[in-house]
C-alpha positions as CSV (number, residue, x, y, z in Angstrom):
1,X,-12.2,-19.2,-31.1
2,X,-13.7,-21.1,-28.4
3,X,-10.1,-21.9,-26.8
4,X,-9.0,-18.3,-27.4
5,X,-11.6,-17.0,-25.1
6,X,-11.4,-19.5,-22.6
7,X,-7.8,-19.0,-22.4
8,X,-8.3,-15.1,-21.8
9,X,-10.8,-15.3,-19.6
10,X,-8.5,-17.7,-17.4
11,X,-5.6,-15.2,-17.5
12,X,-7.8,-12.4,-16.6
13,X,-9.5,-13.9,-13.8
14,X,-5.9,-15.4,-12.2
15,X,-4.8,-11.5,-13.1
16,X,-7.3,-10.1,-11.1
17,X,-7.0,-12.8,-8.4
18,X,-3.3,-12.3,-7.9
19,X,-3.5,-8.4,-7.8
20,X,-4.6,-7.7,-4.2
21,X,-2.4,-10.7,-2.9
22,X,1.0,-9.2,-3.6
23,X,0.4,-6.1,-1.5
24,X,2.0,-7.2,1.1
25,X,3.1,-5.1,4.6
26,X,7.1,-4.3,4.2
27,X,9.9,-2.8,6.0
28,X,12.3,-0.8,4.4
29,X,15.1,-0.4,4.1
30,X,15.5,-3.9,2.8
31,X,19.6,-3.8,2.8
32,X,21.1,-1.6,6.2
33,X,24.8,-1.3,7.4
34,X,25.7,-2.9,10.6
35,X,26.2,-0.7,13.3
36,X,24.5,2.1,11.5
37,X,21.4,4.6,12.7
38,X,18.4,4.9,10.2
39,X,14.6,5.5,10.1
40,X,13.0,2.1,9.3
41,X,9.7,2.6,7.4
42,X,6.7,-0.3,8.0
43,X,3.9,0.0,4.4
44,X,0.8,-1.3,5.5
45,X,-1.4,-1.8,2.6
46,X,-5.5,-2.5,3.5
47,X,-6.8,-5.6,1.9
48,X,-10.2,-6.9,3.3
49,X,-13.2,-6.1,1.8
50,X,-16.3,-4.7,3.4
51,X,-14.0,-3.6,6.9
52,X,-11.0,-1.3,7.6
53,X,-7.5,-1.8,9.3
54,X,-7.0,-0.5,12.9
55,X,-4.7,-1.4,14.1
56,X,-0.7,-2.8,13.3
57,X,1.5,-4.5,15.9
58,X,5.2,-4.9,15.2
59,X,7.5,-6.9,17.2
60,X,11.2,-6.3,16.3
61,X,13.7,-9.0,16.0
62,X,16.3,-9.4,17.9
63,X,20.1,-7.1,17.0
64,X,17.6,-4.0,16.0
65,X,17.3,-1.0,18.7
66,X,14.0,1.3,18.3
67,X,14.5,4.7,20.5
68,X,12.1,7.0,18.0
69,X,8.6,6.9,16.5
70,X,7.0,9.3,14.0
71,X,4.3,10.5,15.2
72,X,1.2,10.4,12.7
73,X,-2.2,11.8,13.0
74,X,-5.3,10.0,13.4
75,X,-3.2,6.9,14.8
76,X,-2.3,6.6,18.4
77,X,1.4,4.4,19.5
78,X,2.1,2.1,22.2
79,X,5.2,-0.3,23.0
80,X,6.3,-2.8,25.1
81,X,9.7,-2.9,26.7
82,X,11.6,-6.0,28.1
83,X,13.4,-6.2,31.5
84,X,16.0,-4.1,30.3
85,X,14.1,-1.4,28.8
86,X,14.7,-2.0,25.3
87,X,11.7,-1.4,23.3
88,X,10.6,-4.8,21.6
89,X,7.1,-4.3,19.6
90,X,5.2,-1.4,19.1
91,X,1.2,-0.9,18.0
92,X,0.1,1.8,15.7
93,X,-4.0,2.4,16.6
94,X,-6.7,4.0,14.5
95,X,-8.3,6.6,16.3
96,X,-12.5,7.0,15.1
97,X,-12.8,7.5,11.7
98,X,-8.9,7.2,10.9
99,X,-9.1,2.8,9.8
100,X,-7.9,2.6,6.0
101,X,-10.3,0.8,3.5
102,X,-9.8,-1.3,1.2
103,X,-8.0,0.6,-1.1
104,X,-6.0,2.8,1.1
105,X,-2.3,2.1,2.5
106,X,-0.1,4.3,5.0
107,X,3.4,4.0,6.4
108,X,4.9,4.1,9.7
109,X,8.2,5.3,10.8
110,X,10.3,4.7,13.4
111,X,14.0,5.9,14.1
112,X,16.5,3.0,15.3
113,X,20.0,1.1,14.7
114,X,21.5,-2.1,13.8
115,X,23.2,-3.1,16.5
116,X,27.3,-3.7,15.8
117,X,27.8,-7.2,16.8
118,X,25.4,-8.1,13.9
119,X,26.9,-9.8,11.6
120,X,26.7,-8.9,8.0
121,X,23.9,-11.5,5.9
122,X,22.3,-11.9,8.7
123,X,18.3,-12.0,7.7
124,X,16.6,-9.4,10.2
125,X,12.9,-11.0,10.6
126,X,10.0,-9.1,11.7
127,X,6.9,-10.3,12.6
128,X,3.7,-8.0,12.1
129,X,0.0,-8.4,12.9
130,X,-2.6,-6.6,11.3
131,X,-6.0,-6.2,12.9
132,X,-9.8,-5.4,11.0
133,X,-12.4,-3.6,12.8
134,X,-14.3,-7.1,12.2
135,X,-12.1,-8.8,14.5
136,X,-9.9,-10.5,11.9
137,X,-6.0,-10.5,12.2
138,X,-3.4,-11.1,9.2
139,X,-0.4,-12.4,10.7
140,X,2.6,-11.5,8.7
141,X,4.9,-14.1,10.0
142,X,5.2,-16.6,7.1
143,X,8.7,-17.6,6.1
144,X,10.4,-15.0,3.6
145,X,11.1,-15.8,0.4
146,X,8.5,-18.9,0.2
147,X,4.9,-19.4,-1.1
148,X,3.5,-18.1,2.0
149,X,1.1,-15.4,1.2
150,X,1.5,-13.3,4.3
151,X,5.4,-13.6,4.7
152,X,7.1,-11.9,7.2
153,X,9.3,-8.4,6.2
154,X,12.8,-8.9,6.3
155,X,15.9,-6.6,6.4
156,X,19.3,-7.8,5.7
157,X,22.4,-6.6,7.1
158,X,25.2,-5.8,4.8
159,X,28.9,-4.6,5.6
160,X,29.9,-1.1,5.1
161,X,30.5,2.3,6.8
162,X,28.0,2.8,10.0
163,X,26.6,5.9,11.0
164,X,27.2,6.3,14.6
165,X,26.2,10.2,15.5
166,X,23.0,8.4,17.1
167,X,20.7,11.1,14.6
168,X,19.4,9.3,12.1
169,X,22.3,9.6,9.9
170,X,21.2,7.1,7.0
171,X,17.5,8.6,7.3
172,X,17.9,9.8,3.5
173,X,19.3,6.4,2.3
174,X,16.4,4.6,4.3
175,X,13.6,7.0,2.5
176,X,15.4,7.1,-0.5
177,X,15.0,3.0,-0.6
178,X,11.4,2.6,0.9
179,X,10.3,5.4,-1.8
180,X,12.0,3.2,-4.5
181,X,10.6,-0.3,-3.3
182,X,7.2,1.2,-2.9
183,X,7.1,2.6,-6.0
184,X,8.1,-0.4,-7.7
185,X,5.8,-2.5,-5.7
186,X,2.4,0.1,-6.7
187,X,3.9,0.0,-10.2
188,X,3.9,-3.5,-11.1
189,X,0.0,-3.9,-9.2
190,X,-0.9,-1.4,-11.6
191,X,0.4,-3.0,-14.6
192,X,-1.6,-6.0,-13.3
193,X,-4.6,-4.1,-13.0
194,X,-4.4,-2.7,-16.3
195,X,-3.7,-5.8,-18.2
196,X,-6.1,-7.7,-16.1
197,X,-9.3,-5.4,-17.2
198,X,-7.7,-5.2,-20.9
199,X,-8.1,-9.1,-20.6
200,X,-11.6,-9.2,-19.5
201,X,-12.8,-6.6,-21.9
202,X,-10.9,-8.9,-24.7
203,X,-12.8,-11.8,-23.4
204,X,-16.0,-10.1,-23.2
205,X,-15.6,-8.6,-26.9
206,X,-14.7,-12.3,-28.3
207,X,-17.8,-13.9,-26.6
208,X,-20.0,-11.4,-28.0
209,X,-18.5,-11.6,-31.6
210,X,-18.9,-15.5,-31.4
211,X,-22.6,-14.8,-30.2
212,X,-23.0,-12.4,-32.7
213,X,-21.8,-14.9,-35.6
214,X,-23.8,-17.9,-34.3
215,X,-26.9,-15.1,-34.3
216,X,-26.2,-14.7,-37.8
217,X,-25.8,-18.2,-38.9
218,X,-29.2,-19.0,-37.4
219,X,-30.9,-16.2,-39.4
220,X,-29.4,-17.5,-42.3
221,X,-30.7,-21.4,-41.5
């Protein structure tokens, strides 16, 4: 009995532990056709206790173009350009009372193209910072598909059929694919969550039947 509740009291706390952690901040699509125009959507999930999110920088990597941003109430957007006045990082920035808590996430679009002389597999990385009102910044630069618990997004370029009327053309394929990875992403915390508390409250009922039996053998003595 002992080992049973020690053993569910284990899972349940790793559970819990693990939740938060594996909201990450994405980029979607995660697949796009060289050469093609799409609306690329950055999920920023906040994860810090006790302190909001303000502010997300995103520098783009290298064989993506950015011409377009959404714009989005409550959130001001800046970018910087290089010497040839390609956009290369933008920064979305709360305005007062527009920071997301702890258990809030938004999204971020922007409308842009995979440039044709990409070649298909290559591994688009981008590298995004998020800032807390208490100073703090998550850098999500980590190497994808590793250990690292604040990896970096990554799109990868497949071969196919480009869209090149320079509108946006694969904007319902990109939405279609963020709303799909999203949803799969919130589903699988929640199935976390749930299990995790059905854990604990397991845990919590076994102590207090092994309590309530040792009460009763006492009594009896």
């Amino acid at each position: 009995m002992k080992r049973i509740i020690a053993a569910a009291a284990a899972f349940a706390l790793f559970l819990t532990a693990a939740w938060p952690a594996s909201a990450h901040v994405t980029i979607s699509p995660q697949e796009a056709v060289q050469g093609s125009y799409m609306v690329f959507t950055v999920r920023v999930p906040s994860e810090k206790e006790g302190t909001e999110t303000t502010a997300v920088r995103v520098v783009f990597p290298e064989g993506v173009s950015v011409s377009r941003f959404e714009p989005k109430p409550g959130w001001t957007v800046a970018f910087e350009r290089n010497a040839d006045q390609a956009i290369t990082e933008v920064t979305w920035t709360a305005e007062p009372g527009h920071g997301l808590d702890v258990t809030e996430f938004t999204e971020f679009r922007m409308s842009g193209r995979v440039l044709p002389d990409v070649e298909p597999g290559t591994r688009l990385v981008w590298k995004a910072y998020q800032h807390y009102a208490d100073g703090s910044v998550v850098e999500w630069i980590g190497a994808p598909d590793t250990d690292s618990p604040t990896p970096a997004p990554v799109t990868v370029v497949v071969p196919g059929d480009p869209v090149d009327d320079g509108h946006g053309g694969t904007q319902g394929a990109a939405s279609a694919a963020n709303d799909g990875d999203g949803g799969s992403a919130d589903t699988r915390m929640l199935v976390m969550l749930i299990v995790s508390w059905i854990l604990s409250i397991t845990a919590f009922t076994l102590s207090l039947v092994l309590y309530l039996e040792k009460r009763k053998q006492r009594a009896r003595n």
